[in-house]
C-alpha positions in Angstrom: -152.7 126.7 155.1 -152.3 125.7 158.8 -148.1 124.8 158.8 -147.7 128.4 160.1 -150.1 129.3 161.6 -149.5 125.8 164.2 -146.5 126.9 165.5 -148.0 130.0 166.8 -150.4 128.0 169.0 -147.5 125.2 169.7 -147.8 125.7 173.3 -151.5 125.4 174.0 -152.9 123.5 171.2 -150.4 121.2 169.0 -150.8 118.3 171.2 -148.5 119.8 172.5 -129.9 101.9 187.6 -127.1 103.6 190.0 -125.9 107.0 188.7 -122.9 106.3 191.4 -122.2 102.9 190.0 -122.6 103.3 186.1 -120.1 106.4 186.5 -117.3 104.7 188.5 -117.5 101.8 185.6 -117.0 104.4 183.0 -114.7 106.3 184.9 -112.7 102.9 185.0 -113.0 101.8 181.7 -112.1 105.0 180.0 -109.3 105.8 182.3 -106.9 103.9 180.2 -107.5 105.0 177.0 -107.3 108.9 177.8 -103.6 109.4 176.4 -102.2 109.7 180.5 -105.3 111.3 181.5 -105.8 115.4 182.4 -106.1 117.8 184.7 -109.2 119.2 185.5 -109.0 122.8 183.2 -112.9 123.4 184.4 -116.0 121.4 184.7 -118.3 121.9 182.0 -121.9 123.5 182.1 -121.1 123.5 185.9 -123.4 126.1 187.8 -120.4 128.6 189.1 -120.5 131.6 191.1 -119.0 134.8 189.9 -118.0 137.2 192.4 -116.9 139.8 190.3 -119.5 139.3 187.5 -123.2 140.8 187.5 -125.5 138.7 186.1 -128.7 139.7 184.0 -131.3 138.6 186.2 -131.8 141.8 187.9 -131.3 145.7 186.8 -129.5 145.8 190.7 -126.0 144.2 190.8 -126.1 140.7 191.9 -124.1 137.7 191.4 -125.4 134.3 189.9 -125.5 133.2 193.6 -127.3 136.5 195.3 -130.0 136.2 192.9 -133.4 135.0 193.4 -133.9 133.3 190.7 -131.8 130.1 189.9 -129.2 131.2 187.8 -126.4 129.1 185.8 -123.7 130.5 184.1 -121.5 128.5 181.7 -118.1 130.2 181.5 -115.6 129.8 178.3 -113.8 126.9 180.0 -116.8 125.2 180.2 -117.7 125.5 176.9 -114.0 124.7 175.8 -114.8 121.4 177.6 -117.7 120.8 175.5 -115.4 120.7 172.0 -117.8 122.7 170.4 -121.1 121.6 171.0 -123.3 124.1 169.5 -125.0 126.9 171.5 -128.4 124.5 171.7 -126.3 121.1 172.6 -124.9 123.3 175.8 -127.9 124.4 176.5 -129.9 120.9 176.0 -127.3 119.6 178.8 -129.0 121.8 181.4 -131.7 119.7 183.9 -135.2 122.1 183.2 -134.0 122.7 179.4 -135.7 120.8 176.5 -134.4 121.5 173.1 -136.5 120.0 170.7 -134.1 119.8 167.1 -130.2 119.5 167.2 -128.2 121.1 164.6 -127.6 118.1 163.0 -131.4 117.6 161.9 -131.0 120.9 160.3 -134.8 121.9 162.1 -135.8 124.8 163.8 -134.3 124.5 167.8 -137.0 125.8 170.0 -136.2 126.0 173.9 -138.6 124.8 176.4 -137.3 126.0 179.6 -139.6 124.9 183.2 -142.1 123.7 180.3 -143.1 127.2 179.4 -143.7 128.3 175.5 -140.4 129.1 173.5 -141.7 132.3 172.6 -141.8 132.9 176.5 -137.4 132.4 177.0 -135.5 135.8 175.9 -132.5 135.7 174.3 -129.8 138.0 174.3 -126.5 138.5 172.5 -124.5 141.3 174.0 -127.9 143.1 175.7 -129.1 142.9 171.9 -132.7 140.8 172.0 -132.7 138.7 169.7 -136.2 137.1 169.7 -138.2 138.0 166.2 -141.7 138.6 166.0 -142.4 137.9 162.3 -141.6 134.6 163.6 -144.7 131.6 163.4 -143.7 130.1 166.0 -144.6 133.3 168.0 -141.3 135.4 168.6 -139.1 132.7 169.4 -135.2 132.3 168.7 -134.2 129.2 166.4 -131.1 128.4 168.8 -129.3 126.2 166.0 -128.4 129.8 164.3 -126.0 129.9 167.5 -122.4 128.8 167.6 -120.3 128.4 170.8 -117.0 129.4 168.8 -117.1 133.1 169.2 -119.3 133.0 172.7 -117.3 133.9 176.4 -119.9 132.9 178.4 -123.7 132.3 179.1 -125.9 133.4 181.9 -129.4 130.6 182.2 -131.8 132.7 184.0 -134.3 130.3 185.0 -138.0 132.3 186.2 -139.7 135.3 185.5 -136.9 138.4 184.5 -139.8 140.7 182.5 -138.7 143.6 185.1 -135.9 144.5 183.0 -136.2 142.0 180.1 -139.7 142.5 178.4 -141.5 139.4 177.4 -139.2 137.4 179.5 -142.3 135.3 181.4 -140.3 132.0 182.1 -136.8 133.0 181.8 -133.2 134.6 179.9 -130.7 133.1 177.8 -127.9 135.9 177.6 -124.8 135.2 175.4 -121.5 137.2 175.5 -119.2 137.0 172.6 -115.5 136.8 173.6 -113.6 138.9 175.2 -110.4 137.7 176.8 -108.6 140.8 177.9 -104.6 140.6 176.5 -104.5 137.5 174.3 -105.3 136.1 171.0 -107.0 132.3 170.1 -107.5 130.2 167.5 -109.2 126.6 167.4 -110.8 123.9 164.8 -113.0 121.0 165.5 -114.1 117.6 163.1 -116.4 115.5 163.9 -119.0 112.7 163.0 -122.1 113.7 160.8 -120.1 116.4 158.8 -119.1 118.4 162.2 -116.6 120.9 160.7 -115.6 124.1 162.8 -113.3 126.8 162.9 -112.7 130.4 165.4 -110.2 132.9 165.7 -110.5 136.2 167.6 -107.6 138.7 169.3 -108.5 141.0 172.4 -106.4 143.8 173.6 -106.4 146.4 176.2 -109.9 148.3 173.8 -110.8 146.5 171.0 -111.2 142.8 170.3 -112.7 140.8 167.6 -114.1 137.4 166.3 -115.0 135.3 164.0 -116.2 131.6 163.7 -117.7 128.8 161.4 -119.2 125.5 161.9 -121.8 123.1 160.5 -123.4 119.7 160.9 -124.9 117.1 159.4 -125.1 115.5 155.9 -126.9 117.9 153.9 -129.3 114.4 152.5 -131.4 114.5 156.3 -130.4 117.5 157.4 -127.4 120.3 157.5 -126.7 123.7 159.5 -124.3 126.0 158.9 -123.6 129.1 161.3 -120.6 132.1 160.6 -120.5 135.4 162.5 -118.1 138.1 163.2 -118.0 140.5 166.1 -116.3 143.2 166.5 -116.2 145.8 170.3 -114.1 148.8 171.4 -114.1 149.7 175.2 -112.3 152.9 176.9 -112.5 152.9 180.8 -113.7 156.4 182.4 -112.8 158.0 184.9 -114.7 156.6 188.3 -115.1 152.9 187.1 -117.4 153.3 184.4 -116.8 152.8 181.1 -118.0 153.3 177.2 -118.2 150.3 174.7 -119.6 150.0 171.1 -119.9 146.5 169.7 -120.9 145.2 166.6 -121.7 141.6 165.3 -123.1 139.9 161.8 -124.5 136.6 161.3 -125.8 134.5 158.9 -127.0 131.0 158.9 -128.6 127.8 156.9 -130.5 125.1 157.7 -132.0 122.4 155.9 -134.6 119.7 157.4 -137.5 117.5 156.8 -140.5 120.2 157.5 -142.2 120.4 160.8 -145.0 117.4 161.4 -144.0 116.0 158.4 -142.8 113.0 159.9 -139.1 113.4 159.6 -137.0 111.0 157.6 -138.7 108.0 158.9 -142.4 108.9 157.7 -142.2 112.1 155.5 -143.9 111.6 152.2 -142.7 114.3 150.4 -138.7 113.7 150.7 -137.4 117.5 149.7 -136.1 119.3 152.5 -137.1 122.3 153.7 -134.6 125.7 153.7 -134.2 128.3 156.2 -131.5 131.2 155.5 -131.2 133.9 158.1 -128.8 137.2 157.8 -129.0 139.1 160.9 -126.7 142.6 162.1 -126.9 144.4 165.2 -125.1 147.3 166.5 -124.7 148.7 170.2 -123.8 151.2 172.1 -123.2 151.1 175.9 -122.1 153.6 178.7 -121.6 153.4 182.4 -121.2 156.9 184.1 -120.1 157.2 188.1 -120.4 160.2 190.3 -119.7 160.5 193.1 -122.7 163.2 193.9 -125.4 161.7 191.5 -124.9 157.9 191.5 -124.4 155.6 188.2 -125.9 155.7 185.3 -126.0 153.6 182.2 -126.7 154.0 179.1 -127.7 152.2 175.8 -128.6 152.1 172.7 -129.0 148.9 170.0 -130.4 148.2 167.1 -131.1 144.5 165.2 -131.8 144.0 162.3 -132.5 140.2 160.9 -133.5 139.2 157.0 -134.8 135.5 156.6 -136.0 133.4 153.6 -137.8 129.9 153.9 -139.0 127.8 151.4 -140.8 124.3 151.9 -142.0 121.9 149.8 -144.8 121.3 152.3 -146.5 118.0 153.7 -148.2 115.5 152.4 -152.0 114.7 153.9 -152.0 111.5 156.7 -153.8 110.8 159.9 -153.7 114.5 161.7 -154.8 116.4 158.7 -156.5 114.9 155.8 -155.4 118.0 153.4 -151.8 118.3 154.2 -149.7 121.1 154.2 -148.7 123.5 150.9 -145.3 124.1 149.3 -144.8 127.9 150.4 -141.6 130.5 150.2 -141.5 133.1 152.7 -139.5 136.7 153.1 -139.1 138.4 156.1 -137.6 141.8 157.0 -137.4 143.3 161.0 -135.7 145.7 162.5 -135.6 147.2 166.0 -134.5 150.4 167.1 -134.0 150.2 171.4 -132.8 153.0 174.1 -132.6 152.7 177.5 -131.6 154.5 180.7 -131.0 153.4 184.0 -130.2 155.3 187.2 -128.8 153.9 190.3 -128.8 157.0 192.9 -126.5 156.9 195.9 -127.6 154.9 199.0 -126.3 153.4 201.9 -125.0 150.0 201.9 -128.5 148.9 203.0 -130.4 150.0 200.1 -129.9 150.1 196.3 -132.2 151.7 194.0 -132.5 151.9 190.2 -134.8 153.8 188.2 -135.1 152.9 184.6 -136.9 154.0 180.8 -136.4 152.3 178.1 -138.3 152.9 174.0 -138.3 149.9 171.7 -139.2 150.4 167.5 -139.5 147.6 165.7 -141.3 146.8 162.1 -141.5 144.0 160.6 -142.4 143.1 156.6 -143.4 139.7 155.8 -144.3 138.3 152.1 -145.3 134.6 151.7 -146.5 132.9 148.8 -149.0 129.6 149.2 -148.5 127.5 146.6 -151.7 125.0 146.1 -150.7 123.9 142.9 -153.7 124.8 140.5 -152.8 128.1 141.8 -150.7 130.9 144.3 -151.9 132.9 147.0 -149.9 136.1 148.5 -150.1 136.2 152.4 -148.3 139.6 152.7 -148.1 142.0 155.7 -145.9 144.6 157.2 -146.6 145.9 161.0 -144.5 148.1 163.4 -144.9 149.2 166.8 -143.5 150.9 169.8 -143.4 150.2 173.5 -142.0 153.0 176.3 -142.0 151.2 179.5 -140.6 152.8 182.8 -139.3 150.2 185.4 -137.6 150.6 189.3 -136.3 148.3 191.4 -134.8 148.1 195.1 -133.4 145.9 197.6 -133.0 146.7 201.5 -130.9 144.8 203.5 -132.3 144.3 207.2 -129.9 141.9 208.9 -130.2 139.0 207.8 -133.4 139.8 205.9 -133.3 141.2 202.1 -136.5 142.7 200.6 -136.6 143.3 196.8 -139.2 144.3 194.9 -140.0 145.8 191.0 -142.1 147.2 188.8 -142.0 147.5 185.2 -145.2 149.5 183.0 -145.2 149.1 180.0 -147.3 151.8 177.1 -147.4 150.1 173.5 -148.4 152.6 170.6 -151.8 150.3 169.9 -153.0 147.9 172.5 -153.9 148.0 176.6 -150.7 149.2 178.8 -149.8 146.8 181.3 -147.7 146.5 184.7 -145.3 144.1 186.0 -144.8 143.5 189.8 -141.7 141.5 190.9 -141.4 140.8 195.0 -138.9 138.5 196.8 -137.7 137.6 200.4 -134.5 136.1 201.2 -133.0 135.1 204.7 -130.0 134.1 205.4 -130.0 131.4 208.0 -125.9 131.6 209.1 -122.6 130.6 207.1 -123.6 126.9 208.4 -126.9 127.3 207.3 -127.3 128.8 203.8 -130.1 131.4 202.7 -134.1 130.8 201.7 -136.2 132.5 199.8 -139.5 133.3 198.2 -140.7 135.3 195.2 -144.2 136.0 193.3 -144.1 138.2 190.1 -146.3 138.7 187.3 -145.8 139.4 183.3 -147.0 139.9 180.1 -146.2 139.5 176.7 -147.5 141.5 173.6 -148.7 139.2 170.6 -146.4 138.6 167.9 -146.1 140.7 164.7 -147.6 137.3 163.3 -150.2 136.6 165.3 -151.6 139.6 164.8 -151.7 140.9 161.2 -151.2 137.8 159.0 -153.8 137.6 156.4 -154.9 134.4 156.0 -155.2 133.7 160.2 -154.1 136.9 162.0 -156.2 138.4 164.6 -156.0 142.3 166.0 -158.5 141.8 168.6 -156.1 139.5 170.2 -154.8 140.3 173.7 -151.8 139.8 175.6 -150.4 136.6 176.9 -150.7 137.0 181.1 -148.4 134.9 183.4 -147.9 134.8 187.6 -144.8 132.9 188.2 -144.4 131.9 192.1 -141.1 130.4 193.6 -139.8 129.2 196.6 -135.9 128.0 197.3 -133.7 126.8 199.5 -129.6 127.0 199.2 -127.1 125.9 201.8 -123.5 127.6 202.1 -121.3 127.6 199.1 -118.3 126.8 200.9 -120.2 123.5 202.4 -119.4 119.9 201.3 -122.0 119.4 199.0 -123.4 123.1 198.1 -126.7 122.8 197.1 -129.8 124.2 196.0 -133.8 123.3 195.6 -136.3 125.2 194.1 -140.1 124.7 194.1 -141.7 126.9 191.3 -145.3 127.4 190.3 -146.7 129.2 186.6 -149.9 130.0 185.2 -150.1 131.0 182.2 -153.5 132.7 180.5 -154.4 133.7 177.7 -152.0 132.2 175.3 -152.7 132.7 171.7 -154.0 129.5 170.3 -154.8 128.0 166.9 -158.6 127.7 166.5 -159.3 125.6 163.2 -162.4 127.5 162.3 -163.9 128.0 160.1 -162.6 130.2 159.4 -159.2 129.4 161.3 -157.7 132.3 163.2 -155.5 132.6 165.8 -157.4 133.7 169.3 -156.6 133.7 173.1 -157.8 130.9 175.2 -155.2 128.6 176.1 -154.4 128.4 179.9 -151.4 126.4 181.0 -150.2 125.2 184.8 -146.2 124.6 185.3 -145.4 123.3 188.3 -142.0 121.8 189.4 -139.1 121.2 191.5 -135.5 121.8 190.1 -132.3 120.9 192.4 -128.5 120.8 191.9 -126.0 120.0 194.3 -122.2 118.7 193.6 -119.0 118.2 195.5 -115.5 118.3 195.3 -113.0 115.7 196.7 -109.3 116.4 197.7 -108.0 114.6 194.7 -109.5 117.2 192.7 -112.4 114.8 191.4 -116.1 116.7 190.6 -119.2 115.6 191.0 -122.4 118.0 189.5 -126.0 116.4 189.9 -128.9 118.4 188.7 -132.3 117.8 187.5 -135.9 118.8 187.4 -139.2 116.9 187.8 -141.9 119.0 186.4 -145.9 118.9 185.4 -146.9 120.7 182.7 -151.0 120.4 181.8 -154.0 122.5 180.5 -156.4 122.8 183.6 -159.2 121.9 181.7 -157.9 118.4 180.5 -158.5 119.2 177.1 -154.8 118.8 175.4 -151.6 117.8 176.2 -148.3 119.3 175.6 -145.5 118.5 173.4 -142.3 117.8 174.6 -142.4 118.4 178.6 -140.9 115.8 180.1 -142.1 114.9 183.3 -138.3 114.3 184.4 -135.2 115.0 183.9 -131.9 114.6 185.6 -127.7 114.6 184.5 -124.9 113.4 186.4 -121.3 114.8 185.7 -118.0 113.6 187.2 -114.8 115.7 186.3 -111.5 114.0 186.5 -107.8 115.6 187.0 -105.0 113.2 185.1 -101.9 114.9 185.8 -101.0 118.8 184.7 -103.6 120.2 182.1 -105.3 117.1 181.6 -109.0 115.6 182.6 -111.7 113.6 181.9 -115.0 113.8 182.0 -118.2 111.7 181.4 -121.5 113.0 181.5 -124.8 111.2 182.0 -128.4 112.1 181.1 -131.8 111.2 181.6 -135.0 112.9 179.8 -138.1 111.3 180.2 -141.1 110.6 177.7 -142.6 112.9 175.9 -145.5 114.0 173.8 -145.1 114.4 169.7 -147.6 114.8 167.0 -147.2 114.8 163.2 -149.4 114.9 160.5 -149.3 111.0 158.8 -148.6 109.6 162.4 -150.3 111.6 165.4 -150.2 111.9 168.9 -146.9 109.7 170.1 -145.2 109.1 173.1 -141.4 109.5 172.3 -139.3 107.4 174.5 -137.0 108.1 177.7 -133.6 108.6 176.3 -130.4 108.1 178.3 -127.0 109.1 177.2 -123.4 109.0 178.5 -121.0 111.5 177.0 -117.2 111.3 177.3 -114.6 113.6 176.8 -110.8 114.0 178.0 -108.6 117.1 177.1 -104.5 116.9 177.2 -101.8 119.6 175.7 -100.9 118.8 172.4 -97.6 120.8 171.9 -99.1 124.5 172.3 -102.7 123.6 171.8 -105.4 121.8 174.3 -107.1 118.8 172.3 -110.4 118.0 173.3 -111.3 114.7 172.2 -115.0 113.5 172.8 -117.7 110.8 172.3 -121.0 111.9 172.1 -124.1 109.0 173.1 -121.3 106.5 174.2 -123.6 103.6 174.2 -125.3 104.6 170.9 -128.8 104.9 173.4 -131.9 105.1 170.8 -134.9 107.7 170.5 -136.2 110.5 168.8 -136.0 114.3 168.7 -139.1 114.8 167.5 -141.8 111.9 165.4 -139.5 110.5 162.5 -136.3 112.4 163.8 -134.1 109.9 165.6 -132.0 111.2 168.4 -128.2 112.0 167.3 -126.3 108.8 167.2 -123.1 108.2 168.7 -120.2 110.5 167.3 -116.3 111.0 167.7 -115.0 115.1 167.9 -111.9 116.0 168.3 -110.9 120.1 168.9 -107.6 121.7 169.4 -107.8 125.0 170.9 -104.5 127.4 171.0 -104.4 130.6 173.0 -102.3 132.7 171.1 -99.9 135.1 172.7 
């Protein structure tokens, strides 16, 4: 009875040569055999700045480079580059981001962003949240359910963003689905390991849709499938605002070895796990300017998200001497969410937004625990609200730039709480760059899991508490090398923990201490070549001693050099490093998997009226593991052709 109920605690308490040189030999080997080479389209899962975009890490406007808070934003080009790589394969390229399963193991991807619990990373599609609480693994989002086909860009908001996202503690992933303005596309992609994938979308002047398929692996070790469709209508108002109603349906399939079972390499029991997920959401969005009362915006979404899992459970070994039961699960959310945010007219010193926002969500959940002599029904069905008011505002002072926040939040059962957000920047010069500092703190409600499950729930719990602390440094975007270091420092307390019992229940004790430095710095040569370094070194621990984490590497670091090879043509080879990390499963446990480098290659050339991406993914075929019995995705050929239609 404890394969659920782990996951919830996973953060706490489940044990948890020359970069310069080996590029310029790959660069020269692989030269040649590039078809005449390319020219560089875009550099992929490079950190850009976007003038004329507003990024979600603030309810203020601000740009990926304004922000406080290290932001990266991958733009369709980039992900185009990629050849599609699914959503958690981008994301996994990022220095500070662990993904623990690909899709090709069919498993459950949790994120692991500065070392912080999954359940601790928001993710949005559209402004529609997507993270469940019915979830085990306590409200996190299974990122192999994501496909890149249909997506226009994403925004990595790395640090605290709870302000204006609740139960964003450590950071944001926000997806856009596409939406090229005046043009139609189309591509396909094959691939190694049963990579099959198709898109297609058109986009006019108001209304635009898409829809894309893909899956991976063999369907013997492990298969995902993703399809979705997404459908928007926008009509501009008078004064620069603008109304736009979006919709979007999804469905996924995924098939693995069950968690701490051991994987291929050690499971006993050899059937495979399966996870199907329907999910729908609708929205509604409108920005209203005045030239007497300010902006305001408006929205309204709802989600709802249907799953069914059944698992032939685990076998007993070394970690637990009674195993894990076969068990089928149902669950049934939905959440109902408004909001309204005001942005009053100020001088150009000060900006100002005042903000409420009303979440509903219920969830119904019906397992059944199969022990084989006989069943037993772990049912539940919970629902709850939250109002929460929030404000923010920034002043200007010269060279100085205050901002500060406030989010309080007012559940329907359960202790209200407050958010405080404060950050200093200075700008040093246009020689110089900018600095600056920020403390906030955040809370996160337990999940609809934790809390009312049957067997282990507990209502007494409390809310998970964090106080994130950062420090930066950037230099000028237009310098030779534009750079940027960050110091950052977490604690996390009272983190909802798996306590063995008897009788087990879930309860609050864990305390967790992240602290870190993240960097990335690149440069561009007049022959058009690209150079992106980026990485984090990290150390993730329980202040007491008493357990260690899984999968926090204590480094990690990637390398990226971009190419041009004549008109609409590049090449590109990507290195990475991630270092050691904890595992544990049950007929093995505690390991130490090992440091795993990779080199990817890719090169993209017209084709008659289509862009062909052709790629190699783990060049030299390097050798690890995902996760305890899960061996790291070996090498693979893709090949994508992408046509923008007119």
């Amino acid at each position: 009875m404890k394969q659920e109920p782990k996951r919830e605690g996973e953060q706490a308490r489940s044990h948890p040569q020359d970069a310069g040189t080996l590029l310029h030999a790959l660069v020269r080997i692989a030269l040649p055999c590039v078809l005449g080479g390319g020219h560089a389209l875009a550099v992929a899962q490079t950190p850009v700045t976007l003038e004329e975009v507003r990024v979600s890490a603030s309810a203020l406007p601000v740009t990926a480079a304004a922000a406080s808070q290290h932001v990266t934003v991958l733009t369709r080009a980039d992900l185009d580059a990629l050849g599609q790589l699914s959503v958690a394969e981008a994301l996994a390229r990022q220095a500070g981001i662990v993904v623990d399963r690909s899709p090709r193991s069919g498993g459950y991807g949790s994120l692991y962003l500065r070392g912080a619990d999954p359940s601790h990373v928001v993710v949005l599609v559209d402004h529609v949240r997507q993270n469940d609480p019915l979830s085990s693994r306590g409200s996190a989002v299974d990122l192999n359910t994501l496909s890149t086909g249909d997506v226009e860009r994403i925004e990595i908001v790395r640090g605290n963003v709870s302000v204006v996202h609740a139960e964003a503690l450590a950071g944001l992933i926000h997806i856009f689905t596409r939406r090229a303005a005046g043009t139609g596309y189309a591509g396909v992609a094959v691939g190694g390991d049963g990579l099959r994938a198709a898109q297609a979308g058109f986009a006019g002047a108001q209304l635009r849709g898409s829809i894309s398929h893909r899956e991976d692996g063999d369907k013997a070790g492990g298969f995902n499938r993703t399809q979705s469709a997404n459908a928007a209508w926008e009509q501009p108002l008078d004064g620069g605002g603008s109304v736009t109603v979006s919709a979007r349906v999804a469905d996924s399939l995924n098939r693995a070895f069950p968690d701490d079972s051991g994987g291929a390499e050690f499971a006993v029991l050899r059937q495979l796990d399966s996870r199907r997920a329907t999910s729908g959401q609708l929205s509604a969005r409108a920005a209203i300017n005045t030239a007497a009362s300010g902006r305001v915006e408006l929205q309204a979404t709802t989600l709802s998200r249907d799953g069914d899992e059944v698992t032939s459970g685990v076998a007993p070994g070394v970690r637990d001497p009674f195993g894990l039961p076969a068990m089928t699960t149902q669950t049934d959310y939905r959440r109902h969410e408004v909001q309204a945010l005001w942005l009053p007219p100020t001088n150009s010193d000060l900006q100002v937004t005042l903000g409420i926002q009303h979440q509903r969500e219920t969830g119904k959940l019906a397992s059944n625990i199969d022990f084989g002599f006989f069943a037993l029904p772990a049912d539940f069905e919970l629902s709850r609200s939250v109002t929460s008011l929030m404000a923010e505002a920034r002043y200007q002072w010269g060279s100085w730039t205050l901002q500060g926040g406030l989010r309080h939040e007012r559940p329907d059962a359960g202790d209200a709480a407050t958010h405080p957000m404060l950050s200093v920047q200075h700008a040093l010069g246009d020689a110089l760059g900018h600095w600056g500092v920020s403390v906030s703190r955040a809370t996160k409600l337990p999940s609809f899991y934790a809390l009312a499950h049957p067997l282990v729930g507990n209502p007494l719990l409390r809310t998970e508490r964090a106080t994130h602390r950062e420090l930066y440094y950037a230099s000028p975007q237009r310098s030779a090398w534009p750079s940027r270091v960050t110091l950052f420092s977490a604690r996390y307390k009272d983190l909802i923990d798996f306590d063995a019992g008897p009788p087990p229940q879930l309860v609050n004790r864990a305390r967790i201490n992240a602290d870190g430095v993240e960097w990335r710095t690149g440069h561009t040569w007049d022959n058009g070549w690209r150079l992106r370094l980026d990485g984090t070194v990290m150390r993730v621990r329980d202040p007491e001693g008493i357990t260690e984490l899984r999968h926090r590497p204590h480094a990690q670091w990637s390398a990226q050099l971009n190419v041009p090879w004549g008109p609409r043509r590049d090449f590109t080879v990507l290195a990475k490093h991630v270092g050691r990390r904890l595992d544990s499963s049950i007929p093995t446990g505690d390991q130490q998997l090992a440091a795993v480098n990779t080199v990817d290659i890719s090169a993209r050339m017209p084709v008659g009226a289509a862009i062909a991406t052709l790629a190699v993914d783990n060049l030299a075929n390097s050798r690890s593991a995902e996760t305890i019995g899960t061996p790291t995705p070996s090498r693979r050929l893709r090949l994508a052709l992408n046509w923008s239609l007119p």
